[in-house]
N, C-alpha and C positions, 0 to 999 in steps of 0.2 A: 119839495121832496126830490126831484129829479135834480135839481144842482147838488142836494148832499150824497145822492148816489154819484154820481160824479165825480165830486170830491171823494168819496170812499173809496170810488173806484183808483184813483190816481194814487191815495193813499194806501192802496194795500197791494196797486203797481211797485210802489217804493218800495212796500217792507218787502216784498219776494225780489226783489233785484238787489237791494245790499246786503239781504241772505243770504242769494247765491253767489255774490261777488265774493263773500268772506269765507264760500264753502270750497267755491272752486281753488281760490287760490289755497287753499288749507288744505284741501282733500285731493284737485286734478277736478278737470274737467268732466271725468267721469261720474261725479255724484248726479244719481237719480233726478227728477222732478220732482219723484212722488215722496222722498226723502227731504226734499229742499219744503215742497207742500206739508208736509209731516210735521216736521220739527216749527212750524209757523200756525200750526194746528187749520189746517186750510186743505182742503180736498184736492186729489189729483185732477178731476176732470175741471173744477175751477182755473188752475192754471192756465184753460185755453181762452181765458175769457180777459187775460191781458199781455198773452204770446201766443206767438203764430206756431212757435216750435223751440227745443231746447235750442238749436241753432242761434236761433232772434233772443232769445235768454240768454245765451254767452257772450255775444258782440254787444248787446247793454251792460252785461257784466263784467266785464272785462276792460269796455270803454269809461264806465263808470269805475273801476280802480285807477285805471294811468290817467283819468283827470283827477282824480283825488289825490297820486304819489305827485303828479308834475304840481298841485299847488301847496302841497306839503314841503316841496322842495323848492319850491318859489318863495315860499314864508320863510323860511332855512334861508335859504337866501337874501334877501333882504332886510332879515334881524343884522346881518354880517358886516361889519365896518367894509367898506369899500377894496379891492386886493384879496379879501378874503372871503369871497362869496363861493365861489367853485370849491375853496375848500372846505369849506359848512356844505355845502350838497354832498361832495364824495365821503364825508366824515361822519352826514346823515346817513348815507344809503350805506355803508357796509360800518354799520351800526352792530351791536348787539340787540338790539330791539330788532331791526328788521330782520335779522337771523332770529329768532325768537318768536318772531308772529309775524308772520309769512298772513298768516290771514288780512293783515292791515296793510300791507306793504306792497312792492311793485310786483304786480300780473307777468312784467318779465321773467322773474328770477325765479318763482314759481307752473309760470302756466305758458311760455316759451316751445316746448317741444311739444305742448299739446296743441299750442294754437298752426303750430305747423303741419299736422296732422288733418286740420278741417279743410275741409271745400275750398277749392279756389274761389269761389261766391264768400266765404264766408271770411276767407282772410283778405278780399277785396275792402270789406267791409271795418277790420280790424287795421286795414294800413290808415284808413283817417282819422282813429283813435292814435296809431302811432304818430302821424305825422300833427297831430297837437300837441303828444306830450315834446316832442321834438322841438316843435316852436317855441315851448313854453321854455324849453330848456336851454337850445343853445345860445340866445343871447348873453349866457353866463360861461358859453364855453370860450377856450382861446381861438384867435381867427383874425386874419384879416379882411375877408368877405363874410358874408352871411355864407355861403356854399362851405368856406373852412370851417366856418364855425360847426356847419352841420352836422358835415365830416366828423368830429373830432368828435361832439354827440355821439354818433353812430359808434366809432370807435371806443368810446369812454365809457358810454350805458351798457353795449352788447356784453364786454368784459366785465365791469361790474355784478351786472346779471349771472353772469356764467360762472363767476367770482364766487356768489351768495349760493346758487344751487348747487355748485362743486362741494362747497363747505358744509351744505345742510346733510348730503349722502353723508358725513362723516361721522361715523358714532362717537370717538373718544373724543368728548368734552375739551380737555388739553388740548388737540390737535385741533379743532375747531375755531377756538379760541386764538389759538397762534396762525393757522389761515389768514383767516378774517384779519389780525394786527398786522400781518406781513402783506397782503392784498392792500390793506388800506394805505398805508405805507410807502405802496412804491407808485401806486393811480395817485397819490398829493403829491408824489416827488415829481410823476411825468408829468400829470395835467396840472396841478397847484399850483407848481413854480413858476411854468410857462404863464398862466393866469398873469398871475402879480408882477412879472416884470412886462409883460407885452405891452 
């Protein structure tokens, strides 16, 4: 009996943490507990019985998106004939799906200016979620060291990111649309091409 609580327990750890992770990024960090407990048909005071605080629920949450976008974009990559790996990642990420559902897609380009708003405790905790999706990425980026390659990560995701949430403020559909293809466009001209002949 005690191992299937156990297991229940771990399992109903999961379902409130990919609930929250699909709420924040879709909604902002601001969505309740008791909202996130709500809609999972699960009681507010239950929540403390597998987090310490919403705090410790957003640095799972969160961490748990950018390992899910970094092996999304690992898969993307590695379907890719060889030369054209980085550009199946930047042709993934400023997609029309990930403009589209923001809830499945990178914690960046949605949840950015709120993660900079937490606790220095809390975004201590969000730089080793960052610096995994980073690993996992920049061996695809261009570079002569590992440190350029980082580099060029840092540069190529932040813009990205910044790229997808500029575009999402935008209401007219048209102009949306034509961001998004002129964005994608000129990140395969800079980083693409550099890839393929390096």
């Amino acid at each position: 009996m005690a191992k299937r609580s156990v297991a229940e327990k771990a399992e109903t750890h999961e379902k409130i943490l990919r609930h929250a992770s699909q709420a924040f990024r879709a909604q902002g960090s601001g969505v309740g507990i008791g909202e996130v407990m709500k809609e999972l048909g699960l009681t507010h005071g239950g929540f403390y019985r597998h987090f310490e605080s919403k705090d410790d629920l957003l640095v799972e949450a969160i961490t748990l998106s950018l390992n899910e976008i970094a092996d999304r974009l690992e898969r993307v990559a590695e379907k890719a004939e060889e030369g054209k790996r980085l550009e199946a990642i930047i042709t993934a990420y400023l997609s029309s799906d990930h403009l589209l559902h923001p809830e499945t897609w990178c914690a960046l380009a949605t949840l950015a200016p709120d993660m900079g708003r937490q606790s220095v405790g809390v975004r201590k905790q969000l730089d080793v979620a960052l610096q995994a999706y980073m690993a996992k990425m920049s061996k695809y980026m261009p570079g002569k060291t590992q440190q350029e390659q980082r580099d060029t990560f840092l540069i190529l995701f932040s813009g990205m990111a910044g790229a997808m949430a500029m575009t999402r403020a935008v209401g007219d559909k048209t102009m949306r649309e034509y961001m998004l293809d002129l964005t994608r466009k000129y990140y395969l001209e800079a980083f693409a091409k550099t890839s393929a002949t390096a």
